[in-house]
C-alpha positions as CSV (number, residue, x, y, z in Angstrom):
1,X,-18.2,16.7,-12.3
2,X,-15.9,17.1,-9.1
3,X,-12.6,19.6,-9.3
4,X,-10.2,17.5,-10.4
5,X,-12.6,15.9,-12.8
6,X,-12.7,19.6,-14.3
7,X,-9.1,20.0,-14.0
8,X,-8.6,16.7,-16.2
9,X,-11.1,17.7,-18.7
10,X,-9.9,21.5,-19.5
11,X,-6.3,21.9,-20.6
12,X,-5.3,25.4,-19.7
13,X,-6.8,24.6,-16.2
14,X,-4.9,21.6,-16.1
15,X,-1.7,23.8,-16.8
16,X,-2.3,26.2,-14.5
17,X,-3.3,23.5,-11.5
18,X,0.0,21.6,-12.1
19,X,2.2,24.4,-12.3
20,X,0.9,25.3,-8.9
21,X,1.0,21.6,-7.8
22,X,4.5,20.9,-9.3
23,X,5.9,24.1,-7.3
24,X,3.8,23.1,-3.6
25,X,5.5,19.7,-3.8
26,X,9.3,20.9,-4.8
27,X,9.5,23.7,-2.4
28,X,7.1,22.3,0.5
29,X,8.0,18.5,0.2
30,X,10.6,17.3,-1.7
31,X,13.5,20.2,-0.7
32,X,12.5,20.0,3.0
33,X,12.9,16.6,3.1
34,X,16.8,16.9,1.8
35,X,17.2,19.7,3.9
36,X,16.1,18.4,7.2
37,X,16.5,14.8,6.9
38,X,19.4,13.6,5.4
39,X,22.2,16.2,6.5
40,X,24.1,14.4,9.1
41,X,25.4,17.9,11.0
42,X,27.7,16.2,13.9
43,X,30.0,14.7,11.1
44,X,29.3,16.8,8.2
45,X,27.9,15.4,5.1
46,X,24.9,13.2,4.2
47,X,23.9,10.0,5.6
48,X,24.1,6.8,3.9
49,X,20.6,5.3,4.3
50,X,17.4,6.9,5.4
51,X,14.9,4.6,6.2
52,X,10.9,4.7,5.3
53,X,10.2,5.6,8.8
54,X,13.2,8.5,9.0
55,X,15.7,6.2,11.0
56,X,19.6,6.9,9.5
57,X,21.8,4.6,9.0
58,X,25.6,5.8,10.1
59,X,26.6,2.1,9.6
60,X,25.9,2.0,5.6
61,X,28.6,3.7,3.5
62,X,27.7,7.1,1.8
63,X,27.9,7.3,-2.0
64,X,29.3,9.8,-3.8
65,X,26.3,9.9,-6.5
66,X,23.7,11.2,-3.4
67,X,26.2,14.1,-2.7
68,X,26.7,15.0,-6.2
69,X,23.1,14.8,-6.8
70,X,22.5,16.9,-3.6
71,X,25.3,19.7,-4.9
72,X,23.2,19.8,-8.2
73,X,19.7,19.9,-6.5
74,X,20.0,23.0,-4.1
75,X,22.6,24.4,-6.7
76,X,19.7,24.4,-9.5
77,X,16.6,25.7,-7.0
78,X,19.3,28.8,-5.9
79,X,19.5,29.9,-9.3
80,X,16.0,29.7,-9.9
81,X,14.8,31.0,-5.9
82,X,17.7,33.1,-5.1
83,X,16.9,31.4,-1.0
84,X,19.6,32.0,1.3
85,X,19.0,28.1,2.5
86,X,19.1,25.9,-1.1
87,X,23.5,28.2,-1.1
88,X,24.0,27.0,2.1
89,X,22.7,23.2,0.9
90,X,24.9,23.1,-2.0
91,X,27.6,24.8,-0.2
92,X,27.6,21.9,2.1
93,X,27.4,19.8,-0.6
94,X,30.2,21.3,-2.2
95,X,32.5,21.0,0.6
96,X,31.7,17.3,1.4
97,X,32.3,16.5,-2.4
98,X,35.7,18.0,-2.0
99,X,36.9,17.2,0.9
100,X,35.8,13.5,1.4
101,X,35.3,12.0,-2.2
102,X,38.1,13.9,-4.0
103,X,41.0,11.5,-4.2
104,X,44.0,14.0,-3.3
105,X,46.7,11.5,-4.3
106,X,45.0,10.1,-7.8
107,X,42.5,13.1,-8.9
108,X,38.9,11.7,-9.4
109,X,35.9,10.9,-6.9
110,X,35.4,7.8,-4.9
111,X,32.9,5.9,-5.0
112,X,32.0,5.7,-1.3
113,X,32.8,6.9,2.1
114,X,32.8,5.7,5.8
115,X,30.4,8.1,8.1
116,X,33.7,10.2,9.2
117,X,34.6,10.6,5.8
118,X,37.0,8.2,5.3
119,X,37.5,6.3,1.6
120,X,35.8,2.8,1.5
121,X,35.5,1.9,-2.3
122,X,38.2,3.7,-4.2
123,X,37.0,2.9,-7.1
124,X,36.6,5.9,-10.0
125,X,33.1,4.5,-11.7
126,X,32.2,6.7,-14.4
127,X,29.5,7.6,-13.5
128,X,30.2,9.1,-9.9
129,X,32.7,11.1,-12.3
130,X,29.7,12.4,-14.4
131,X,27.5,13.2,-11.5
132,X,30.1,14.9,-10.0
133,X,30.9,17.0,-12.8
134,X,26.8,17.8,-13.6
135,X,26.9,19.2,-9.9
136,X,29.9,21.2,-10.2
137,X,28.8,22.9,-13.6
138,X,25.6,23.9,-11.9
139,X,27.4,25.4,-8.8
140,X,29.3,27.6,-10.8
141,X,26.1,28.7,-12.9
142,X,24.6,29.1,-9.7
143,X,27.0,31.0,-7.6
144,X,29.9,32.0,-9.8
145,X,32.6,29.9,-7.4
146,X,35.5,29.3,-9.5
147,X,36.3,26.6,-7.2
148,X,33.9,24.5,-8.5
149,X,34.2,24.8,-12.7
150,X,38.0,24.0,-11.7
151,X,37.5,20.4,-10.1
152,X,35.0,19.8,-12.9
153,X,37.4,20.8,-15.4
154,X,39.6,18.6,-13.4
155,X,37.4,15.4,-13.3
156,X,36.9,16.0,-17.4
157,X,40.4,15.9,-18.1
158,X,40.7,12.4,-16.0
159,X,37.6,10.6,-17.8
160,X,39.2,12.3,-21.0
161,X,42.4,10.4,-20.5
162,X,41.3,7.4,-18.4
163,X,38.2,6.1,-19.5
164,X,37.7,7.4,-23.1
165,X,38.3,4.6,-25.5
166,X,39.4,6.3,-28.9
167,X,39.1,3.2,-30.6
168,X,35.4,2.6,-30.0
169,X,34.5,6.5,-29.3
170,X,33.1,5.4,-26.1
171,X,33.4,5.5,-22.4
172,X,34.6,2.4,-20.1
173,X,31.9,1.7,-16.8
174,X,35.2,2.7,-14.8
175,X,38.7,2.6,-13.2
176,X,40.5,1.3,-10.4
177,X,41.4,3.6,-8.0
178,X,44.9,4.2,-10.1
179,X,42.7,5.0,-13.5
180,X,43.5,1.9,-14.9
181,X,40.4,0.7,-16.8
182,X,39.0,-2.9,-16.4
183,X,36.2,-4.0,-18.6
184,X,33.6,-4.7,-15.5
185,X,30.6,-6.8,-15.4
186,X,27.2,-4.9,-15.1
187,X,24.7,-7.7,-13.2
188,X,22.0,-4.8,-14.2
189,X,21.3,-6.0,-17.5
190,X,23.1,-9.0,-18.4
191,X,25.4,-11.8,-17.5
192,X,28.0,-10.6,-20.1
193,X,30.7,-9.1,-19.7
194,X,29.9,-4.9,-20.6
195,X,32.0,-2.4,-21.9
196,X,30.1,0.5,-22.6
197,X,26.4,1.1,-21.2
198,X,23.8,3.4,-22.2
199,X,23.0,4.6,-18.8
200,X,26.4,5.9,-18.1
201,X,26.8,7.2,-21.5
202,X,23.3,9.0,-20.5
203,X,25.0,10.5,-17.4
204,X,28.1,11.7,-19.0
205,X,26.2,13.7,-21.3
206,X,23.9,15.2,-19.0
207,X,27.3,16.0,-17.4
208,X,29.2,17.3,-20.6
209,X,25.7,19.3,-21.5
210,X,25.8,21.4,-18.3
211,X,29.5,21.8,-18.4
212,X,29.3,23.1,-21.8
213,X,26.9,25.9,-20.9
214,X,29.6,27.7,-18.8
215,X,32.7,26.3,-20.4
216,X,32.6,26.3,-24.3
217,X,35.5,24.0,-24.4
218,X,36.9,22.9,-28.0
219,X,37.0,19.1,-26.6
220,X,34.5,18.8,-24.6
221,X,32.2,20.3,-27.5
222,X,34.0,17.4,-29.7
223,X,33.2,14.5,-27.0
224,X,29.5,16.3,-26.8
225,X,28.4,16.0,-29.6
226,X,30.0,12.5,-30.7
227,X,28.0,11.2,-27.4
228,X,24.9,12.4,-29.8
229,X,26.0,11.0,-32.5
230,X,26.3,7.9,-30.7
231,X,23.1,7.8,-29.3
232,X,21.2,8.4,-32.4
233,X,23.4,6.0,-34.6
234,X,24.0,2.9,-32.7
235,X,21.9,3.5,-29.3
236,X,18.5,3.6,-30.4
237,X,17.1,0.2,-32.1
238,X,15.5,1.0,-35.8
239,X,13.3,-2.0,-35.3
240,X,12.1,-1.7,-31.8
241,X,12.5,2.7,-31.9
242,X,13.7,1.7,-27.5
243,X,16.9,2.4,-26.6
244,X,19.8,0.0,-26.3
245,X,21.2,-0.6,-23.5
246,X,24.6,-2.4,-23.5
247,X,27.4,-2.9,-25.6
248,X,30.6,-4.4,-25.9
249,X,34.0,-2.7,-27.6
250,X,32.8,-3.0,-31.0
251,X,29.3,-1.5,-30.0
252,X,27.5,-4.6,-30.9
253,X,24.3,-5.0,-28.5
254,X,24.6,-7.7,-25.7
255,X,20.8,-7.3,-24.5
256,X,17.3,-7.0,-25.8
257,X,16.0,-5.6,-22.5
258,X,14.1,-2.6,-23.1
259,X,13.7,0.1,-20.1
260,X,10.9,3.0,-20.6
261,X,13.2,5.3,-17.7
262,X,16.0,5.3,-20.1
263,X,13.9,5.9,-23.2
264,X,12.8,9.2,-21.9
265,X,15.8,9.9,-20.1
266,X,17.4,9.8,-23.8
267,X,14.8,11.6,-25.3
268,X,15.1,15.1,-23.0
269,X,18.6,15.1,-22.7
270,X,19.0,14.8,-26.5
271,X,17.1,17.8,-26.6
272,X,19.3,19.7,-24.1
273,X,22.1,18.5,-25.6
274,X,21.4,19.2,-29.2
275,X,20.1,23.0,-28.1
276,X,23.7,23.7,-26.4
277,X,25.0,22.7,-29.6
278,X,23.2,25.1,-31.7
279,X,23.5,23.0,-34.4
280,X,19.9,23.2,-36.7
281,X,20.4,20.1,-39.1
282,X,21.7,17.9,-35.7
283,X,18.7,19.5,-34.0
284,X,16.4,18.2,-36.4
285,X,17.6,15.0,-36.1
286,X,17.5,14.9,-32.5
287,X,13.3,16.2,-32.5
288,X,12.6,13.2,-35.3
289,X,14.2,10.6,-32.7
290,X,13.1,11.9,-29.5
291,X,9.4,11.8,-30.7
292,X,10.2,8.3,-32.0
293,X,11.2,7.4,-28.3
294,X,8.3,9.0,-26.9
295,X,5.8,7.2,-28.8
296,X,7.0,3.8,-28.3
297,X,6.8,4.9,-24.3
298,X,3.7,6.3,-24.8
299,X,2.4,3.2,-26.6
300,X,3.8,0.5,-24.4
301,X,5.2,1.9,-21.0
302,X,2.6,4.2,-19.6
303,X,-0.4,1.8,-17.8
304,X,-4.3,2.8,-18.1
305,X,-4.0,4.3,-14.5
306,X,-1.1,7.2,-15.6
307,X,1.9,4.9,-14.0
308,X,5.2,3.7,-15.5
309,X,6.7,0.8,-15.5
310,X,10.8,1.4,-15.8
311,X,11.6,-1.9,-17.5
312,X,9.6,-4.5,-20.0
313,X,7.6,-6.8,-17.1
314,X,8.4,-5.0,-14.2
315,X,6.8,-6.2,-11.2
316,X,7.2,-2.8,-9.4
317,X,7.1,1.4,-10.3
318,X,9.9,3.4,-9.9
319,X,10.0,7.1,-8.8
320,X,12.8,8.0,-11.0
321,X,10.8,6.1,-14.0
322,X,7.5,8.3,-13.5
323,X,10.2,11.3,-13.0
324,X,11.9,11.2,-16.5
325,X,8.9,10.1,-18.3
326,X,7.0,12.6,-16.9
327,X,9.6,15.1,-18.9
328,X,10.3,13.3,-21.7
329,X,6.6,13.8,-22.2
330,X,5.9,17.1,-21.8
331,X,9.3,17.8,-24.1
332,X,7.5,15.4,-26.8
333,X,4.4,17.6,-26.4
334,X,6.5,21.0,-26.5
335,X,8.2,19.6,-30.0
336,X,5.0,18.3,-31.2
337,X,2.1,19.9,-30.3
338,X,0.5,17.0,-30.0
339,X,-2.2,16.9,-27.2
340,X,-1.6,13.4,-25.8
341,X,2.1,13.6,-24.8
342,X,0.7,16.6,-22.7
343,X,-2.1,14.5,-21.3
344,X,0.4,11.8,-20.3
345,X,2.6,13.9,-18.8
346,X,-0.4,15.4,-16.4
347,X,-1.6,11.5,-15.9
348,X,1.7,10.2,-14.3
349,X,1.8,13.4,-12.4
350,X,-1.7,12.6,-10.7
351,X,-0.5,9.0,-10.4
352,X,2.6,10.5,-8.3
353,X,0.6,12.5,-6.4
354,X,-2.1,9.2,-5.3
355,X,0.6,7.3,-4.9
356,X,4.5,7.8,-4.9
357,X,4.3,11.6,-2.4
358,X,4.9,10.2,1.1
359,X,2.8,12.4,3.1
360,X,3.5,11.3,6.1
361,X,7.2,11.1,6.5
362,X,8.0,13.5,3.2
363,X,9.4,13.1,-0.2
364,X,8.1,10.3,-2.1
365,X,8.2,5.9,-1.4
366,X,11.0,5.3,-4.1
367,X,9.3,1.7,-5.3
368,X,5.4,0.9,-5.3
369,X,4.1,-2.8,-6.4
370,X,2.2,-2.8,-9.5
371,X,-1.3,-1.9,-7.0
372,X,0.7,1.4,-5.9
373,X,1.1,0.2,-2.6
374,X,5.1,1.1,-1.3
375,X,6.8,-1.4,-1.0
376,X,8.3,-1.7,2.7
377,X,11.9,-3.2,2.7
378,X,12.9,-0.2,0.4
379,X,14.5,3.3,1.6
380,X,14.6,6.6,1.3
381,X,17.8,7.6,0.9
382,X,20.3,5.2,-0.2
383,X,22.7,3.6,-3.0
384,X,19.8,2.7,-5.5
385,X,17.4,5.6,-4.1
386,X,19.2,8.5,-5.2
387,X,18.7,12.6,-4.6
388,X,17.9,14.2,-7.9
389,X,15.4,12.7,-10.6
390,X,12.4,13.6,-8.8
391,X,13.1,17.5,-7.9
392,X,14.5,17.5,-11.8
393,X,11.6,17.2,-12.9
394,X,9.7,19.5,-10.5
395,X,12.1,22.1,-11.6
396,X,12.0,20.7,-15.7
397,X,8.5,20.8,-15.8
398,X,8.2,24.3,-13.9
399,X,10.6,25.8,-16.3
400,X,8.6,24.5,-19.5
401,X,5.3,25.7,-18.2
402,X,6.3,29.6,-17.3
């Protein structure tokens, strides 16, 4: 029997071997890739598109999601590494964030940027509002700036009063520039016209959970936990136990598409969110339903060779897929005890490290065909391959396993 064959077979040897792993790739790979790559030091900021083979791309616009996501990245390995480099990362992050996205006439973030920092699309989506505000909360745990719990405080108040619906108890995909909200049309999922979405209702409460944790806020506990409430009333599907996807004002499902990413997206962040609560009954209810959505991944969205597939038929693997499945089932094995969410959880982590780490260029291919081969017109960096799921769950899987 080889190493790894051994490594497989015993499970406190497998513990102990990915722990190790986990923490080689996040602080020799994956940071050093952000760090040295993407920071565009004669103009400040971050550059729009980094290429397979490390060529930037000045020409394509810089979205606000990649800085945000950056901001929360270093922010999060500070506070766990104390290294003088990640503060200076999410300093830099901080400052870009600021003083290129922040709308100074309208409050809010825009959505993208011209390489000299200039506003190209002003719109306020709601998510870029959410990201924003997830990085900002883990600045201030991170460093204490008061600077940056007062912009998200800021960016709160505007969703609060721009894009929350009172009449649905939901959240709009987004504003104009002026915060007034159109109903837009998300070519994601469906031809229809959407309202509300799971996604960004995912993102606004990974937002609201972190903000919560250093501002215990009377409304923002309110939204919280109604976001919760949402979820486990009308977002998961009591036939098919997968998660819904979109709705329209009345909540009534415009989709059947199922997408394993998003199921154990939902599931760990219902944990998170239901823990900051500190509610027991709503806690219980959340572990019932998150091991719900982690067996129907585990069933149907995890292949024989440890990959996952983010959406029903999929012709391609995702990084950020593997990344939140890869915590959603190690949280399902922490709440359950039972052995095989553990052993899935190590699977797709081998299956990363055969096939998604680049190591040759750093970081990992962010889309493989269906033979785990990358696929070559896809980058790096860019609008659809964002910053943050994959060191999340370095650092989320690290955390569990001390």
């Amino acid at each position: 029997m080889s190493e790894i064959e051994q490594i497989r077979a015993a499970p406190g040897l497998q513990r102990i071997f990915l722990r190790q792993k986990i923490e080689e790739e996040l602080l020799g790979n994956i940071l050093p890739f952000w760090m040295y790559r993407v920071v565009d030091r004669p103009r400040g900021g971050f550059y729009g598109a980094v290429t397979r083979d490390l060529r930037s791309l000045n020409e394509v616009p810089r979205v606000a999601l990649i800085c945000a996501q950056i901001l929360w990245i270093f922010a999060a390995a500070y506070r766990t590494y104390r290294r003088p480099e990640y503060l200076e990362m999410a300093g830099r992050a901080f400052r870009y964030l600021r003083l290129a996205f922040w709308d100074e006439e309208y409050g809010g973030i825009f959505w993208t940027v011209d390489m000299w920092g200039r506003p190209l699309d002003t719109r306020k989506t709601t998510v870029a509002q959410a990201m924003a505000v997830y990085g900002l909360a883990e600045h201030h745990s991170a460093t204490g700036d008061p600077n940056s719990l007062q912009l998200a405080k800021e960016i709160f108040q505007l969703i609060e009063a721009s894009i929350y619906n009172p009449r649905c108890d939901g959240y709009s995909e987004g504003s104009n520039r002026t915060w007034h909200v159109p109903v837009w049309e998300d070519e994601r999922y469906t031809s229809n016209y959407v309202y509300l979405s799971m996604p960004t209702l995912l993102h606004l409460l990974e937002a609201y959970t972190n903000l919560l944790r250093i501002w215990d806020d009377s409304l923002l506990r309110e939204r919280q936990r109604a976001m919760i409430e949402n979820i486990l009333t009308r977002g998961i599907d009591p036939v098919t136990g997968h998660l819904r996807l979109c709705f329209d004002t009345t909540w009534r499902p415009l989709t059947g598409n199922i997408s394993y990413g998003h199921d154990s997206m939902s599931s760990w962040f219902l944990v998170e969110a239901a823990t900051v609560q500190g509610n027991r009954d709503l806690q219980a209810r959340v572990r019932e339903a998150v091991l719900g959505l982690a067996t129907v991944v585990y069933k149907d969205g995890i292949d024989p060779d440890g990959g996952v597939r983010p959406v029903t038929n999929s012709v391609e693997r995702s990084w950020w897929a593997q990344a939140e499945t890869l915590i959603g089932m190690y949280t399902a094995f922490q709440l359950s005890g039972e052995a095989c969410f553990a052993e899935a959880a190590a699977n797709i982590w081998f299956y990363i490290e055969d096939h998604f780490i680049d190591r040759v260029h750093g970081d990992w291919f962010k889309s493989l065909a269906l033979d785990g081969t990358p696929l070559p017109d896809r980058y790096k960096v860019g609008i659809y391959e964002q910053a943050y799921q994959h060191p999340r769950a370095c650092m989320e899987l690290l955390r569990r396993m001390r």
